[in-house]
N, C-alpha and C positions, 0 to 999 in steps of 0.2 A: 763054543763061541756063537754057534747060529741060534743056540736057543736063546743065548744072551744076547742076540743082536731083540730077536722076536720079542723078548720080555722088554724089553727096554723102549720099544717102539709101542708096545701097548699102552704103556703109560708116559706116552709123548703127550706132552701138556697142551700143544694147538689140536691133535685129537679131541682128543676129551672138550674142552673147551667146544670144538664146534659139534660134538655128539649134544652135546647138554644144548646149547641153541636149539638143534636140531628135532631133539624132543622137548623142550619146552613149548617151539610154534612148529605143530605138526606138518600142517598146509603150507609152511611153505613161506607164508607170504609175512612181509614183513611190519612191524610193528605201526599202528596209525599212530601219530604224535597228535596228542592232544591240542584240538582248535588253540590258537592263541584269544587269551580274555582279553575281550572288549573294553575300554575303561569304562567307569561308571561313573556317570553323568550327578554333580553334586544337585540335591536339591532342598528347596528350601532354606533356612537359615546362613546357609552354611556354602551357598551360589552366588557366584559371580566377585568382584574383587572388595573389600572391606570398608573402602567409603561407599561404593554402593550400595550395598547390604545397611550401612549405617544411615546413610541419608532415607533412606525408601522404607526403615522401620519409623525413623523419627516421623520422620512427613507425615505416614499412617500415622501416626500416634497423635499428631497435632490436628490431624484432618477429623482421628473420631472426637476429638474435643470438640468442632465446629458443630458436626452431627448433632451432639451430644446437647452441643447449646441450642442448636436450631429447634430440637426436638423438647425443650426445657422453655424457651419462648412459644411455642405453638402449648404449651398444657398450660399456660399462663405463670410460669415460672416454680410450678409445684419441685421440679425436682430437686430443688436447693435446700428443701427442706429435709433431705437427705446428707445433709453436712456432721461434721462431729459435734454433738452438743456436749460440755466439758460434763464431766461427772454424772453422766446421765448414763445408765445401763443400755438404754435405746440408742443412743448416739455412739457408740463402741462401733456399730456397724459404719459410722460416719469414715471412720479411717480408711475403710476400702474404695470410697466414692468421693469424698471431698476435695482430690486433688485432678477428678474429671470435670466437676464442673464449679462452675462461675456467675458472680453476679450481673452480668450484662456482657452485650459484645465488648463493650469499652475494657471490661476487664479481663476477658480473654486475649484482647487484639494487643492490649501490653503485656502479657505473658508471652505471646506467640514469638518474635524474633528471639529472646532469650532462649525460650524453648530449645528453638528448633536449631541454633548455635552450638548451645553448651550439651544439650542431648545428642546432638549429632559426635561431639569431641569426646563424651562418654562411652557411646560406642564405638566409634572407630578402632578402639586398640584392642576390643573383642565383643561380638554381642553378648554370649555371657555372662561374662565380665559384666558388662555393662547394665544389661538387668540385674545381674545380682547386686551391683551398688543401687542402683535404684528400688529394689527393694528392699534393701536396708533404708534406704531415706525416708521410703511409704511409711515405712511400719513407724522408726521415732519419730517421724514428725510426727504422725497419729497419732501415736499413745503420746509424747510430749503434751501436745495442745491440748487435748483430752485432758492429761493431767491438771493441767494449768491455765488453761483459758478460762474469760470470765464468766460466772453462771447467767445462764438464759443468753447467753449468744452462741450461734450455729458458722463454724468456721469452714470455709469452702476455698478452692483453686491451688491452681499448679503451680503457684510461687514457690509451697515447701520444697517442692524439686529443682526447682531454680536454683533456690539457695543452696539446695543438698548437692546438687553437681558443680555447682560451684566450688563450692569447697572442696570436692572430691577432687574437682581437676588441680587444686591447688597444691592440695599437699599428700597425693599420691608419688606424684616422682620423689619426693621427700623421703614416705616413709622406706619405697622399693630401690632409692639411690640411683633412678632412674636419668638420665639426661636428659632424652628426648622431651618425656615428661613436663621433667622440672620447666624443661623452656614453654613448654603447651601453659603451665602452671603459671609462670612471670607474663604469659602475653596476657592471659585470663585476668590477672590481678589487675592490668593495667587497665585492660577492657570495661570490664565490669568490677572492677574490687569496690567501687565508690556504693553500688548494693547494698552491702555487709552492713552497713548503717541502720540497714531493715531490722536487724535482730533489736535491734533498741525502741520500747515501747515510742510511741510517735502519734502519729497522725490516728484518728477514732474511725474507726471500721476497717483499718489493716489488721489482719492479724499478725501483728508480731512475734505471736508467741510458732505459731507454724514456720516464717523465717527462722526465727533461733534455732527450734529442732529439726529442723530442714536442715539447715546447714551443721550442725553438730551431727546426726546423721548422716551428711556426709564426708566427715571427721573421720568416722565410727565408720566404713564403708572404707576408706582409702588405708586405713591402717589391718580391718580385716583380710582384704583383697590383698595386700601386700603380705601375704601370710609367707608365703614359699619364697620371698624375694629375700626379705628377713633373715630365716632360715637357712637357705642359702651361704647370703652375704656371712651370718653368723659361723657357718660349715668351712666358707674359706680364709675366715679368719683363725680361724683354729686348729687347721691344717698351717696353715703361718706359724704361729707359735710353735703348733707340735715337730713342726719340722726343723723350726732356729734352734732347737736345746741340742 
């Protein structure tokens, strides 16, 4: 019996247990707990709350267009000649720069409150987002009016994007079955919908043809962006079904 008591107490489980502590930390002393992490401070893009991120990109954006023109009146207006010229190998580069500048103040300063409205409502619901619809609008209005504009005229200013966020805000809640959206979408319509008139050839020295694929770009922009919302939507309908039989 005593040697069964001795065996039995050797392999007492809170023994062992505190032998193994005991040599795992020889000294003694007890384990330091890792500092608690600091949070980390967001920056750039992606700092501070989402209208202001969206307001203080647009403003920039509308500010280097003043720059842009200031700098365009002081070389005695050369830079306009940097516009798309349609069907011309040279003017291909026009699509990257055409929708920074403009024919005079007068035609920037009626750009600017649209601008800074419907860009500001683009970004808001992500800047991402928000550029990536804008650079689907750059590019087909570009190539569009390239395509299609008359020869020997040079097409320049940020209406294409006007028009392209326009339309973006309108029928993005549409294609994502969005609410919120859609309502952002019916204010816009009411606001500005009388616009859309611009896509139809008009008035000699607008370019109509940048409206149209402005805003058909941004057609092609609300239906891209709404890729996962689709998808989605289409995932829980299906699960509906598979789950009625």
């Amino acid at each position: 019996m005593t040697g069964g008591a001795g065996h039995g107490s050797s392999f007492d489980p809170d023994r062992i247990a505190a032998l193994r502590a005991r040599f795992s930390n020889p000294g003694g002393t007890p384990p330091i707990a890792a500092p608690p992490t600091s949070p980390v401070r967001r920056r750039g893009l992606a700092a501070g709350p989402p209208w202001l991120r969206a307001g203080a990109l647009i403003s920039g954006f509308v500010g280097l267009l003043y720059v842009i023109e200031g700098v365009d009146e002081i070389d005695s207006r050369q830079l306009d000649s940097a516009g798309i010229e349609p069907r011309e190998a040279d003017g291909l580069t026009g699509i990257i720069w055409a929708p920074v500048l403009h024919g005079g103040w007068d035609h920037l300063m009626s750009n600017t409150l649209p601008l800074l409205i419907l860009g500001f409502l683009v970004l808001l619901s992500g800047i991402w987002r928000g550029l990536a619809a804008t650079g689907i609008i750059w590019l087909v209005a570009g190539l569009g009016t390239w395509l299609t504009g008359a020869d020997g005229t040079v097409h320049i200013g940020a209406s294409s994007l006007v028009f392209g966020w326009l339309t973006y805000l309108i029928c993005r809640g549409w294609f994502a079955r969005h609410v919120g959206q859609i309502l952002i979408g019916l204010v816009v319509v009411a606001v500005y919908g009388s616009l859309l008139w611009g896509v139809l050839p008009g008035q000699p020295g607008i370019s109509w043809q940048g409206h149209l694929f402005g805003a058909m770009g941004g057609v092609f922009a609300g239906w891209v962006l709404s890729g996962d919302a689709r998808r989605k939507r289409r995932g829980d309908q299906s699960g509906v079904i598979a789950s009625s039989r």
